[in-house]
PAZAPA-4460 file (N, C-alpha, C; in steps of 0.05 Angstrom, whole numbers, plus 32768, in hexadecimal, padded with zeros to 4 digits):
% residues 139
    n_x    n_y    n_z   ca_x   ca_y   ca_z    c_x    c_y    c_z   seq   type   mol
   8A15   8551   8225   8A24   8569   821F   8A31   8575   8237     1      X     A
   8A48   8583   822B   8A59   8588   8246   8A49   85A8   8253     2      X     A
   8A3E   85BD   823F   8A35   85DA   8247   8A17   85D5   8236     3      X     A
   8A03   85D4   8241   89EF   85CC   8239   89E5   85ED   822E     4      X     A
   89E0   85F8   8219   89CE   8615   8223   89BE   860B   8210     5      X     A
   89A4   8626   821B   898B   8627   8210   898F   8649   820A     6      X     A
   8982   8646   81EB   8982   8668   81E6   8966   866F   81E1     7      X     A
   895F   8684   81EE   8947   868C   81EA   8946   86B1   81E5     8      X     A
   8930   86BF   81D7   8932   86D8   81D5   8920   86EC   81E8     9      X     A
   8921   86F4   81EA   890C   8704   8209   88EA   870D   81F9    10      X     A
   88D7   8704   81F4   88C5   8711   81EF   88BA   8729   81FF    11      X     A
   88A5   873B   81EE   889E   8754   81F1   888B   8746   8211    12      X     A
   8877   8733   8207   8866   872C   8216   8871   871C   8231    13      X     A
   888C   8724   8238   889D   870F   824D   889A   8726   8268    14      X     A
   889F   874A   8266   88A6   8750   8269   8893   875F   827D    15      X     A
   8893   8774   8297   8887   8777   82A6   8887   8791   82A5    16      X     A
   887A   879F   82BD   886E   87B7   82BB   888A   87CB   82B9    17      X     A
   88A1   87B7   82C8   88BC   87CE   82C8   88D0   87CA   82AA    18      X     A
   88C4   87B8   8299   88CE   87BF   8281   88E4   87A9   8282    19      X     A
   88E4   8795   8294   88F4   8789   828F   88EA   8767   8292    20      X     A
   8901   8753   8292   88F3   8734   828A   88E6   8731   82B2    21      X     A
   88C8   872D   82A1   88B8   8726   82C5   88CF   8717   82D3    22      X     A
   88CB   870C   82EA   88DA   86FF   82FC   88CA   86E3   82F9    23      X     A
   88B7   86DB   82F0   88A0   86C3   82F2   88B2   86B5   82D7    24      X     A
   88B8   86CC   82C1   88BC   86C0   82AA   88D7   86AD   82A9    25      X     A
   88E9   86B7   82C1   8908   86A2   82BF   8900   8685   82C1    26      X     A
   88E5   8684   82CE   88E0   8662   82D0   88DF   8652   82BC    27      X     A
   88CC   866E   82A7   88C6   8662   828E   88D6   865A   827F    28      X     A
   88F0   866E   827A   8905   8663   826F   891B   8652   8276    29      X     A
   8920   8655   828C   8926   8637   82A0   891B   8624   829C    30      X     A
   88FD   861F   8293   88F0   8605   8289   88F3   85FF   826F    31      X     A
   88FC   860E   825F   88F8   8606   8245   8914   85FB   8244    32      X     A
   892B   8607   8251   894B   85FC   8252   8947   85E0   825F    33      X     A
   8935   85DB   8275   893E   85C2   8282   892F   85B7   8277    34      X     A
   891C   85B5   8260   8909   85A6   8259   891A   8598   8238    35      X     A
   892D   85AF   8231   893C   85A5   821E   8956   859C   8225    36      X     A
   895E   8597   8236   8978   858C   8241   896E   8575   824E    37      X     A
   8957   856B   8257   894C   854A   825B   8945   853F   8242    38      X     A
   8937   854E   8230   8933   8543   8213   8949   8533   8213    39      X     A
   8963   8545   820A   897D   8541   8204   898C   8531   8209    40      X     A
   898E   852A   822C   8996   8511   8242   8981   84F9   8242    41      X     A
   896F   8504   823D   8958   84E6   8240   8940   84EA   822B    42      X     A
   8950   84E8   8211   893B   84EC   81FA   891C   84D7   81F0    43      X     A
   8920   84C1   820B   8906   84AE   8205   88F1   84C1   821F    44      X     A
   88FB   84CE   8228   88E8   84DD   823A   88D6   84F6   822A    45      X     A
   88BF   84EC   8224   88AC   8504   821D   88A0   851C   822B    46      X     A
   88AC   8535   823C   889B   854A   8252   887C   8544   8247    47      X     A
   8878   8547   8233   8855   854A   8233   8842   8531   8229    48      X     A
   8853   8519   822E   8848   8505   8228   883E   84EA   823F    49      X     A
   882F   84DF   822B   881C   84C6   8246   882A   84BA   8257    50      X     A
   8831   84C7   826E   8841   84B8   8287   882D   84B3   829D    51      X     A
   8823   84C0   8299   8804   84C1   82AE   8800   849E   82C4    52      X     A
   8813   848D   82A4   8810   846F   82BD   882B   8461   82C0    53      X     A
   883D   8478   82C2   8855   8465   82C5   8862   8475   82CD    54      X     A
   8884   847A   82CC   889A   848B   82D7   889E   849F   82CE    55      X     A
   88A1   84B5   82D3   88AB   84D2   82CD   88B6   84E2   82E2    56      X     A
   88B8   84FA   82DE   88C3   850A   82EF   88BC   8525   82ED    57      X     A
   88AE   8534   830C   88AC   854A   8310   88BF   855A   8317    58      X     A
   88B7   8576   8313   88C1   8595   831F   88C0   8598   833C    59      X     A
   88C9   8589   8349   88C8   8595   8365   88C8   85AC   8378    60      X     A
   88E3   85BC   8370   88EC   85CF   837B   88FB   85DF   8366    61      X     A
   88FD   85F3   836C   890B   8605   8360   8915   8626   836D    62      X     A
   8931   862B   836D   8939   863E   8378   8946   8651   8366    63      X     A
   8945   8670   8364   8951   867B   834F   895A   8699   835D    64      X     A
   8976   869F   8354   8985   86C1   8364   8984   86C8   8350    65      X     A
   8973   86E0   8351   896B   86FE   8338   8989   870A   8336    66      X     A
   899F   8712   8323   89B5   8720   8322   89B2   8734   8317    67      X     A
   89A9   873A   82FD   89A2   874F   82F1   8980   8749   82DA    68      X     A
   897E   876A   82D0   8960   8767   82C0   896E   875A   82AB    69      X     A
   8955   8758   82A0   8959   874E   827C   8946   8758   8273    70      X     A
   8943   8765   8252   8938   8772   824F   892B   8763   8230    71      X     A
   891D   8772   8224   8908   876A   820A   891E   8766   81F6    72      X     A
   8914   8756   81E8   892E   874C   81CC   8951   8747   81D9    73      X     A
   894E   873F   81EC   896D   8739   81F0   896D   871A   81EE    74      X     A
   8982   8711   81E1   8983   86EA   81E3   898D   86E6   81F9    75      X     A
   8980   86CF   8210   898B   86CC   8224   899D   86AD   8214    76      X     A
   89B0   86AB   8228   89B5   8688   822E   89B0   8680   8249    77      X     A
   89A5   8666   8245   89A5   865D   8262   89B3   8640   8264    78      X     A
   89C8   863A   8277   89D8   862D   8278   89CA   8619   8289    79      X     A
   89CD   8602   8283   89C0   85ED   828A   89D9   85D4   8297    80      X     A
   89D4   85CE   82B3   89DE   85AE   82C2   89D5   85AB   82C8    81      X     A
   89D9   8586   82CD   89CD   8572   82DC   89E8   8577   82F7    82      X     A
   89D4   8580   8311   89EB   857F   8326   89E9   8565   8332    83      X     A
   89E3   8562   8358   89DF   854B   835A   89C4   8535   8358    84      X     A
   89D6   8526   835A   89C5   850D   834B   89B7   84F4   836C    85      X     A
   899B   84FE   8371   8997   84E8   8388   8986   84C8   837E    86      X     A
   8985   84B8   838F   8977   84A5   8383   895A   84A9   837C    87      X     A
   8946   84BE   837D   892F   84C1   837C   892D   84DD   836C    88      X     A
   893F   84EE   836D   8946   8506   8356   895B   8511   835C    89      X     A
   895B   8520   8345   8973   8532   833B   8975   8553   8336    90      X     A
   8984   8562   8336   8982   857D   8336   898A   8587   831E    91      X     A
   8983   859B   8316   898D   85AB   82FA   8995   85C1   830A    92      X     A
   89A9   85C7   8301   89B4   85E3   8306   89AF   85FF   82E9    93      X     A
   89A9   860E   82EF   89AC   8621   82DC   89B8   863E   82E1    94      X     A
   89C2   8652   82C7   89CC   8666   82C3   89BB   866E   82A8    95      X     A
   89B1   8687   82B1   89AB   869D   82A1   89BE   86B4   8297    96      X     A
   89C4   86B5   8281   89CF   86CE   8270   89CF   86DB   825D    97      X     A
   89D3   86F5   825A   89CD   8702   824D   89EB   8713   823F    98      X     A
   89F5   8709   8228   8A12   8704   8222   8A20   86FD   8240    99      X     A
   8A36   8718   824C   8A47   870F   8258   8A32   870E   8274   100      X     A
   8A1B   8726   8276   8A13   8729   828C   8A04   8710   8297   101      X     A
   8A08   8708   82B5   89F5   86F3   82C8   89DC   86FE   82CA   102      X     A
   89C0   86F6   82BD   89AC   8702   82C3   89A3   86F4   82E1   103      X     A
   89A0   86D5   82DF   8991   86C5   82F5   89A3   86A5   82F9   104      X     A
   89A5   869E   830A   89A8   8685   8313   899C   8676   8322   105      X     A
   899A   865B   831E   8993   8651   833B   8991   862F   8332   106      X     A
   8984   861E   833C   897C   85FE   8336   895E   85F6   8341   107      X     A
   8956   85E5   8334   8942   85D4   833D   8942   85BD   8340   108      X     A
   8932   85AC   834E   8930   8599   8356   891C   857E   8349   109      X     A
   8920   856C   8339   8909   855D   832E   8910   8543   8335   110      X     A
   88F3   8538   833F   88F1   8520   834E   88E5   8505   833B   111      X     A
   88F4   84EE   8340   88E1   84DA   832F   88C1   84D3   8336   112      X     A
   88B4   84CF   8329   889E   84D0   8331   888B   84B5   8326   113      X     A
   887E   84AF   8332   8869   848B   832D   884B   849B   8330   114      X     A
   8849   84A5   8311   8825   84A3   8315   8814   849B   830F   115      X     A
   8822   847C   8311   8807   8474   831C   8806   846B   8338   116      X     A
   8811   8467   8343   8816   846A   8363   8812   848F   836F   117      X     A
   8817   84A0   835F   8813   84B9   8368   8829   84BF   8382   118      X     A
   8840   84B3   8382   8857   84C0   8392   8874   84BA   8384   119      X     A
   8887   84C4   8394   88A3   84C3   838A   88AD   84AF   837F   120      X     A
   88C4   84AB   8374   88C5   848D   836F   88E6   8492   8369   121      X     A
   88F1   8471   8368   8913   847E   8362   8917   8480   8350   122      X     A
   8931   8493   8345   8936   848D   8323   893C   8472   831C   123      X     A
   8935   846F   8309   8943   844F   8300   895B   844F   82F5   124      X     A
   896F   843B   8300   8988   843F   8304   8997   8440   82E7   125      X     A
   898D   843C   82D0   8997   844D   82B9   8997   8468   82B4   126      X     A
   897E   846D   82BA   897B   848C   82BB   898C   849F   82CB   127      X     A
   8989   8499   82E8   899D   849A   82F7   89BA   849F   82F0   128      X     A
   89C6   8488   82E5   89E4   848C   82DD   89E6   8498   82C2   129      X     A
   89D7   849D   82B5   89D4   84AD   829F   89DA   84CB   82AD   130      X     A
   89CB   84D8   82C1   89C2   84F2   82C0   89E5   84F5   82D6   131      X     A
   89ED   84DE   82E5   8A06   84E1   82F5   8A16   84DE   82D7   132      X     A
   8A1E   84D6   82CB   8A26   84E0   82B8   8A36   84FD   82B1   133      X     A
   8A0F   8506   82A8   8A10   8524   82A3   8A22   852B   82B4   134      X     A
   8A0F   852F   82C9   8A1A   853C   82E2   8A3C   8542   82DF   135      X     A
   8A47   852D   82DD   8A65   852A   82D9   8A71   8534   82CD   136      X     A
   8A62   853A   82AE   8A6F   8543   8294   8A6E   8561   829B   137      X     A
   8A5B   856A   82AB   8A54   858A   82AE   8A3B   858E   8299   138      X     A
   8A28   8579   828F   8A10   8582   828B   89F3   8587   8298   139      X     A
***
């Protein structure tokens, strides 16, 4: 897909002592967007299933700029890309909003991973040109 979003609604229980969406909680919703936009790109990939002895891919890193609050019952979107693409991982980029307003931005970083070796490993070069692909299309 060329604008990938994820819509989510703000729960009561998201929300922190200043009445607004915690700052812990953008991860959460950042994960649930990047967890459905790999579904999407790489739908034989299961997040919560038996990889434990073969290839997958972790959360490495992740960076995010606070713009504005968000508040209880507002629908966010969060805009979902594949930026660049290395031989061992790839980045998601994201955007948080709340209609027109920028709540949060930022990307993360997820690495291929061999566990049963227990370290990095490269993408495999279908996967790879799949996600360069994305990348290209602006997903």
């Amino acid at each position: 897909p060329a604008d990938f979003v994820h819509h989510e609604r703000v729960r009561f229980g998201d929300l922190d002592a200043m009445r607004h969406l915690n700052n812990v909680v953008f991860l959460r919703y950042f994960e649930s967007a990047r967890i459905a936009l790999i579904r999407e790109l790489v739908p034989e990939h299961d997040p919560a299933g038996p990889e434990r002895e073969g290839f997958g891919f972790i959360f490495a890193e992740c960076q995010i700029v606070y713009r504005a609050p968000v508040y209880f019952d507002e629908e966010i979107a969060v805009h979902c890309s594949i930026g660049e693409v290395r031989r061992s991982a790839f980045e998601i980029r994201f955007a948080m909003h709340v209609e027109e307003r920028l709540a949060a931005e930022g990307h993360g970083w997820l690495v291929g991973y061999d566990y049963a070796a227990q370290r990095s490993a490269r993408l495999p070069q279908e996967l790879r040109e799949r996600l360069e692909r994305a990348a290209a299309a602006g997903a």
